[in-house]
Each structure stands twice: as C-alpha cells, then as structure tokens.
N, C-alpha and C positions, 0 to 999 in steps of 0.2 A: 609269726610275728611276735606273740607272745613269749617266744622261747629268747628273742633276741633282745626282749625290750622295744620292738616299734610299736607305736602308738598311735604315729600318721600315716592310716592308710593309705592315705588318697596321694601322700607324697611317696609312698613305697610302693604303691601299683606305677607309680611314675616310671620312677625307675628299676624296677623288676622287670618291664617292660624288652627292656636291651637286653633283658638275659635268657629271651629266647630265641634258644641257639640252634633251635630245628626247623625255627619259624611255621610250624602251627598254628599261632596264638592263643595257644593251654601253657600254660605253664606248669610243668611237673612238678615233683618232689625236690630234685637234685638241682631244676633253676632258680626255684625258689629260694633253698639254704643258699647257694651261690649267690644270689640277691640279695641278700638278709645279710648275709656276711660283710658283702661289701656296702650296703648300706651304713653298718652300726660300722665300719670304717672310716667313713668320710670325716 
C-alpha cells in the first residue's frame, strides 16, 4: 500500500477484494499489485 501511496485501508481491502482471482480469499502478492494499481487508477 505504501509503495502506491494508499493510505485508506479499509477502502482498499474494499476493493482488493474483486481482485481475487482464484477465489481463496488470501490474496497473493500478484492480486494485490493488480489491486493497488488499479486502485491509484480511479
């Protein structure tokens, strides 16, 4: 989160959320950055 600039956790585990893609509900490394990315997108 730090590396991206997020600061609201509680809104970026929101939407981090949809970015797993294996449906586990762990989120890796790789859904993470893909979350992070398109978070600091919006």
């Amino acid at each position: 989160m730090e590396e991206h600039g997020i600061s609201d956790k509680e809104a970026f585990m929101t939407h981090a959320i949809e970015f797993d893609t294996d449906g586990n509900n762990y989120l890796n490394n790789k859904e993470l950055e893909e979350a992070a990315k398109s978070f600091t997108n919006q």
